[in-house]
KEKE-3310 file (N, C-alpha, C; in steps of 0.2 Angstrom, whole numbers, plus 5000, padded with zeros to 4 digits):
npx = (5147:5148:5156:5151:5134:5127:5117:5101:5091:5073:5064:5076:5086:5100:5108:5120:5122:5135:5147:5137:5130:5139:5141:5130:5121:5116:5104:5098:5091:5081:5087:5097:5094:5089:5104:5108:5098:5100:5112:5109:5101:5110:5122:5119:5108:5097:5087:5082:5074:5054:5048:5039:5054:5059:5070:5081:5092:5108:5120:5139:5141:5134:5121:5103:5094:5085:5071:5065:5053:5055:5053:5056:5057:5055:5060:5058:5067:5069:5076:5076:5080:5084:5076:5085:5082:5069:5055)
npy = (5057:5070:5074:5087:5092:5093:5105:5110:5123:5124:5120:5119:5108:5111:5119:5115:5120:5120:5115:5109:5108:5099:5094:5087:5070:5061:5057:5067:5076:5085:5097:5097:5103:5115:5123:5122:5131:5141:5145:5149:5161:5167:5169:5167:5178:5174:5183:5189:5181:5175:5166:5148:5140:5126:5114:5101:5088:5083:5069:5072:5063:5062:5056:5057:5063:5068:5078:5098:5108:5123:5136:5153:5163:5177:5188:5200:5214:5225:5240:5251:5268:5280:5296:5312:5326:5331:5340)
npz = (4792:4778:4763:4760:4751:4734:4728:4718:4711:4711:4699:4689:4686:4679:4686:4697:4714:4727:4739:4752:4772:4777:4789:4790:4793:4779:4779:4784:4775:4777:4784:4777:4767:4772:4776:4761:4757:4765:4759:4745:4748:4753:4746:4732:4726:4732:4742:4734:4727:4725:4739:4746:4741:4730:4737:4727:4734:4733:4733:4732:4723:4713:4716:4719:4734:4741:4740:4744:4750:4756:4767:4770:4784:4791:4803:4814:4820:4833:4839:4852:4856:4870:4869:4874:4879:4876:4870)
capx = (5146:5149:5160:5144:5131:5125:5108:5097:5084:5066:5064:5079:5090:5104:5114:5121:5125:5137:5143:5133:5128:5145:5140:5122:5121:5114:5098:5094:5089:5079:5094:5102:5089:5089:5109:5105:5092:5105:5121:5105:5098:5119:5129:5115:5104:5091:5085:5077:5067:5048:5047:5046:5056:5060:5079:5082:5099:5111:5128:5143:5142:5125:5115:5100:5094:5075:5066:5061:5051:5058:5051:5059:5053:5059:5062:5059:5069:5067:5081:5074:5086:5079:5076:5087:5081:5063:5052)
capy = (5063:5068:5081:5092:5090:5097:5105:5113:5126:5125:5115:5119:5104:5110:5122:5115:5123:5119:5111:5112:5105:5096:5093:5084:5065:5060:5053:5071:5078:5093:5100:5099:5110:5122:5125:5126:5139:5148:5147:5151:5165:5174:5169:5166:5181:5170:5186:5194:5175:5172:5159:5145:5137:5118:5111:5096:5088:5076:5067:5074:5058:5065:5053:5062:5060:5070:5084:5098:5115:5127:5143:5159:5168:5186:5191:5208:5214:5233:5244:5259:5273:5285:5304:5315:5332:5330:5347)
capz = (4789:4771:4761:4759:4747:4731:4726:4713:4714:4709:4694:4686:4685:4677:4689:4704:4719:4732:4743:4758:4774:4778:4795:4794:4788:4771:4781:4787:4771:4777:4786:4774:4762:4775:4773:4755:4755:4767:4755:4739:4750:4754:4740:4724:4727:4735:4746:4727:4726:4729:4745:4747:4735:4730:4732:4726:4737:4729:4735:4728:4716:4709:4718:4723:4740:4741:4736:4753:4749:4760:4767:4772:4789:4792:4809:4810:4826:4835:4844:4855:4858:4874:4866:4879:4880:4872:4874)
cpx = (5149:5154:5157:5140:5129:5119:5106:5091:5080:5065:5071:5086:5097:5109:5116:5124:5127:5143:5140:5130:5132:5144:5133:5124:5115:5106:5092:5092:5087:5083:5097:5100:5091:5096:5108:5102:5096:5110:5116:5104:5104:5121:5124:5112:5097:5088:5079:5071:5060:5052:5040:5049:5060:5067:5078:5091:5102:5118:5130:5144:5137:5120:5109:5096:5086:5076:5063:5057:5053:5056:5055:5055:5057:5057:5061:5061:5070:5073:5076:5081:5080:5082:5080:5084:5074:5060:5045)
cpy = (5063:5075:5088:5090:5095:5100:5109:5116:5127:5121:5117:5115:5106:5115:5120:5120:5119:5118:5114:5107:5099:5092:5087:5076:5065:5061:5061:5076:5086:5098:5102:5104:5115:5124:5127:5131:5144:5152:5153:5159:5171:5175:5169:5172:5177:5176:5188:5189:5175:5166:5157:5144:5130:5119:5104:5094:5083:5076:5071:5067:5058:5060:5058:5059:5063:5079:5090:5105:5120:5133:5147:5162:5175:5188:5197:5210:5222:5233:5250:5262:5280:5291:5308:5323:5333:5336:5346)
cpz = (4782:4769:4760:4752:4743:4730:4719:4717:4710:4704:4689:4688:4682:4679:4695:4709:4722:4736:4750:4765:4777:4785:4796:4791:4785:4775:4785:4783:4771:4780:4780:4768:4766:4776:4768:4753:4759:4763:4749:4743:4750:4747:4733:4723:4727:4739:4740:4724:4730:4733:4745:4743:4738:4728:4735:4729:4734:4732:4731:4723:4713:4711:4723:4730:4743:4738:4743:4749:4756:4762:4771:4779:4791:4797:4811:4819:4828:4838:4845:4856:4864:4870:4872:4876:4876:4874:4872)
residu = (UNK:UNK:UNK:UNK:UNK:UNK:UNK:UNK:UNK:UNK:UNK:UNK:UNK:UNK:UNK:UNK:UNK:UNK:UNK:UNK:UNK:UNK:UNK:UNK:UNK:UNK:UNK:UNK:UNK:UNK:UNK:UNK:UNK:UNK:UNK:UNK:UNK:UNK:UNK:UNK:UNK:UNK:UNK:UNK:UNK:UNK:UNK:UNK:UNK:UNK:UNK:UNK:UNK:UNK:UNK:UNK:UNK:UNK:UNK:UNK:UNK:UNK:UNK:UNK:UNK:UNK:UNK:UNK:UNK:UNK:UNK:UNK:UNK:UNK:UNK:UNK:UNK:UNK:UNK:UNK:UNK:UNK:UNK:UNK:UNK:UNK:UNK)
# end
């Protein structure tokens, strides 16, 4: 396991985010995107981004490790409440 990894989003190479992903090894790349698109989504305002969007993952010693495109699915979940006294 690693101390968490950094990313970039989209094409723009020159802000990194992170770290992220503390739990996965190196070798599981897309995991590890998919925390990054978590932390980008909460903490970046990633909610206000077209999807999907491309992060590129790198060690924390700037070695980079792939490339994943990521998409967003939105869950859209219901509550009922019964009407009492309805006429």
């Amino acid at each position: 396991m690693a101390d968490g990894y950094m990313y970039t989003v989209g094409n723009d190479d020159d802000e990194l985010f992170g770290p992220v992903g503390e739990c996965w090894e190196e070798s599981w790349v897309e995991y590890i995107a998919e925390s990054a698109a978590d932390d980008y989504h909460r903490e970046h305002d990633g909610w206000q981004s077209r999807w999907p969007i491309r992060f590129t993952i790198y060690k924390q010693d700037g070695t980079k490790l792939g490339v994943v495109d990521v998409d967003r699915e939105m869950k859209a979940e219901f509550t009922g409440s019964e009407v009492l006294n309805e006429q």
